[in-house]
C-alpha positions in Angstrom: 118.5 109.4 97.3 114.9 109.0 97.8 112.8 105.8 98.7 112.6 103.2 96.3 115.2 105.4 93.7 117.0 103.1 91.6 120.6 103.5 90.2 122.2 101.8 87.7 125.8 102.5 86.5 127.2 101.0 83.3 130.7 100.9 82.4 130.9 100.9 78.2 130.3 97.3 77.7 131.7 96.4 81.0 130.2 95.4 85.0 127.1 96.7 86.0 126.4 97.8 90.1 122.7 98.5 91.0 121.7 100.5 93.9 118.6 100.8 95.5 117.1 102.4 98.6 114.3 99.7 99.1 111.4 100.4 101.5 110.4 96.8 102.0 111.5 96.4 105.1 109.5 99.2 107.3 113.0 100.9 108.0 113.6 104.7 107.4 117.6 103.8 107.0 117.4 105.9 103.3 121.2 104.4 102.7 121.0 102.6 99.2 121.6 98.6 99.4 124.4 97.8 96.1 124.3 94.6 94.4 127.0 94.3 91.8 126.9 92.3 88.7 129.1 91.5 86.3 132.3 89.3 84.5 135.8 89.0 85.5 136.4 92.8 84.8 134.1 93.5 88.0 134.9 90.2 89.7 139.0 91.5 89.8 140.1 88.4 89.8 144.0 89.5 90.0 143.4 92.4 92.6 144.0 91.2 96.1 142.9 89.9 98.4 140.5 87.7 96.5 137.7 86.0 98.2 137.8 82.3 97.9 134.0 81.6 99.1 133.7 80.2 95.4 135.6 79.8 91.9 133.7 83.3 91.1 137.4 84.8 92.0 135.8 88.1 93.3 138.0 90.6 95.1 137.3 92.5 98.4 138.4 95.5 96.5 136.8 95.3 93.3 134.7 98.4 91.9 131.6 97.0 93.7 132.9 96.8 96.7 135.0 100.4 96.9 131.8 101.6 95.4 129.9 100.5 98.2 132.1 101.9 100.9 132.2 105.2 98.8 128.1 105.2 99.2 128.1 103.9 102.6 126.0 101.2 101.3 123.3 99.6 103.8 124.0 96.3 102.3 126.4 94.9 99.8 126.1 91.7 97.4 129.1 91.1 95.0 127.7 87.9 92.5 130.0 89.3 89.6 132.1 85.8 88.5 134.8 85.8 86.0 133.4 84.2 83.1 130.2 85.4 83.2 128.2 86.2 79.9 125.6 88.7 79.3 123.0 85.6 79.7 124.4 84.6 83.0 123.6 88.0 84.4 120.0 88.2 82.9 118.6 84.7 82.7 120.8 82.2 82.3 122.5 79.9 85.0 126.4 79.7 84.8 128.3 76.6 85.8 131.6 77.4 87.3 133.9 74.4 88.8 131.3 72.5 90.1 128.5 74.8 91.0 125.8 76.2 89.1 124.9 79.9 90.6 121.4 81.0 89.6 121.4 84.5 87.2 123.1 87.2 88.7 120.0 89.6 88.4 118.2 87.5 91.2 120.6 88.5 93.9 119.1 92.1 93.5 116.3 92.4 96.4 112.9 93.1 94.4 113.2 90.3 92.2 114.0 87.5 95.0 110.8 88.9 96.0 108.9 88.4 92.4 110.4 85.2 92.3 109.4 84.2 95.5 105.9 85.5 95.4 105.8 83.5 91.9 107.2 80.6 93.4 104.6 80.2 96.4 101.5 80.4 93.7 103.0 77.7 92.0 103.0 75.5 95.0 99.8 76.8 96.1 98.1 76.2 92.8 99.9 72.2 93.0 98.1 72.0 96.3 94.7 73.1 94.8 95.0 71.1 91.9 96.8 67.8 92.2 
C-alpha cells in the first residue's frame, strides 16, 4: 500500500474498519495503521474473550481485530461499541453506562490531528482576545 493510501471496507449496512498508511510520523514502516468502527455487529459482543476495558463489550476476536492481524497492522484501535448509531460513529457522542465516548471517527489518526490543530487556534485566539 503506498503512503498516505486510505482503505475503507464496508460491510452492507454493517461495521466499517479504516486503514491507513500515515506518513506523519517521519517513519518508512509502510504497514497500514486499522481503526475499526462500528455497532455491536463489529463490537462481537458474544464472541470470546470480550474485553471489559468498558461497557463497549468489544471482543479480542472481532473482524477488526482478525483483520488487523491478517494485514499485520502497525497499529490497531477497536472503538466499535454495541449500540452504536450511525451518528455515534460520525458526529455524535454515545453515552454507554456511565461514560460518554467522543464519535468514533476521532479515534482515526488524521482527524485527532484536525481536531487538535483546531482546538489550539481556539485557545490561541482566547488568549489574543479576552
Amino acid at each position: 500500500m503506498a503512503m498516505g493510501a486510505c482503505l475503507a471496507a464496508l460491510v452492507a449496512g454493517g461495521p466499517v474498519a479504516v486503514a491507513s498508511a500515515n506518513s506523519d510520523s517521519g517513519t518508512t514502516d509502510e504497514r497500514p495503521s486499522l481503526v475499526a468502527l462500528g455497532d455491536s455487529r463489529a463490537a462481537g459482543p458474544f464472541i470470546d474473550p470480550l474485553s471489559h476495558d468498558d461497557f463497549c463489550m468489544r471482543s479480542e476476536q472481532n473482524y477488526g481485530a482478525v483483520l488487523a492481524r491478517l494485514i499485520s497492522a502497525r497499529s490497531y484501535t477497536d472503538v466499535t461499541c454495541i449500540a452504536a448509531k450511525s451518528e455515534n460513529i460520525v458526529d455524535t457522542p454515545q453515552r454507554i453506562g456511565t461514560t460518554v465516548r467522543a464519535p468514533q471517527v476521532e479515534a482515526q489518526p488524521r482527524h485527532r490531528h484536525r481536531h487538535d490543530q483546531h482546538r489550539r487556534r481556539r485557545l490561541e485566539s482566547r488568549r489574543r482576545h479576552p
